[in-house]
N, C-alpha and C positions, 0 to 999 in steps of 0.2 A: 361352762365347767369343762374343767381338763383331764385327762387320766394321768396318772406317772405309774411305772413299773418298776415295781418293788422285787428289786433282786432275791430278795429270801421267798418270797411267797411263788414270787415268778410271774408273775398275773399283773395286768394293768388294773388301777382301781381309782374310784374318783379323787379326786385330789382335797374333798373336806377329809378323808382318812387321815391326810398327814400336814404334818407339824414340820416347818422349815426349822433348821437349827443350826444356824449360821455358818460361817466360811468354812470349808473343809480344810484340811492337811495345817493346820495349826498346828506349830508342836510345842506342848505345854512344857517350861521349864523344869527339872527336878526341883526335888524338894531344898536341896541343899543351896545350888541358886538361887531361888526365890530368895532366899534370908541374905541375901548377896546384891539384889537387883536393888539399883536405884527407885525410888518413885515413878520417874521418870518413867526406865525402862519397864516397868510396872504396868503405869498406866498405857502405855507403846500394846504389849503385849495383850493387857485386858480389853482394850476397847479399839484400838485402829484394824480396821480393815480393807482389803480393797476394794473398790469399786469400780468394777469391770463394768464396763460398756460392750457387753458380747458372750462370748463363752465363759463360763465363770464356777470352778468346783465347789459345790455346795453340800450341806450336811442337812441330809433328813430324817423325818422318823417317821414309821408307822402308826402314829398312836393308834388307832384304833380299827389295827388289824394284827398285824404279828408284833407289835409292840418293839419292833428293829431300827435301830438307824443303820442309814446308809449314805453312801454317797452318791450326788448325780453332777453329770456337768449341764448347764442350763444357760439358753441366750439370754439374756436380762432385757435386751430391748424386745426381742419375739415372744419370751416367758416358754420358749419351746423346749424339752425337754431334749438332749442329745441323744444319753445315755445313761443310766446307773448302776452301780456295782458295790459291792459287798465293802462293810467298812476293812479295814488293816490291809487292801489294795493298793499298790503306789499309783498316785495322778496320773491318768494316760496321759502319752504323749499325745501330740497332735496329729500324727498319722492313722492312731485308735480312734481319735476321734473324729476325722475326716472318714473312717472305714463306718463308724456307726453313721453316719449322715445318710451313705449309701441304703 
């Protein structure tokens, strides 16, 4: 078992606490679009994602401690966790996250 650190509580905790909750920085169409968007484009947006072989922005949740999502970046091949941060953050770049490695 693994710990991740939960930016709101601040504290590492074991990792049955949370709930993954797929790709970070998705950004949902308005409403007005939507009634605009192909099928296609539709199904593009609701279900393709990517699949990183390495560092990879992800969306978590506390469930069963402050009840928070957040974000973390995570290697997929090591399952190591980088770093996490507070949701409405923009994606670090890659020298933030070269500095959390340190």
């Amino acid at each position: 078992m693994f710990e991740i650190h939960c930016p709101y509580c601040d504290e590492k905790r074991p990792e049955i606490e949370f709930a993954y909750a797929g790709e970070a920085h998705i950004v949902r169409p308005n409403a007005q679009d939507q009634g605009e968007m192909s099928d296609a484009d539709w199904s593009q947006y609701m279900f393709i994602r990517d699949n990183v072989r390495g560092e990879h922005c992800e969306r978590w949740w506390h469930q069963h401690g402050c009840n928070m999502f957040f974000n973390a970046v995570r290697h997929t091949v090591t399952d190591k966790f980088v770093m996490t941060y507070k949701m409405g953050k923009s994606r670090p770049t890659a020298k933030q996250i070269a500095d959390a490695k340190k």
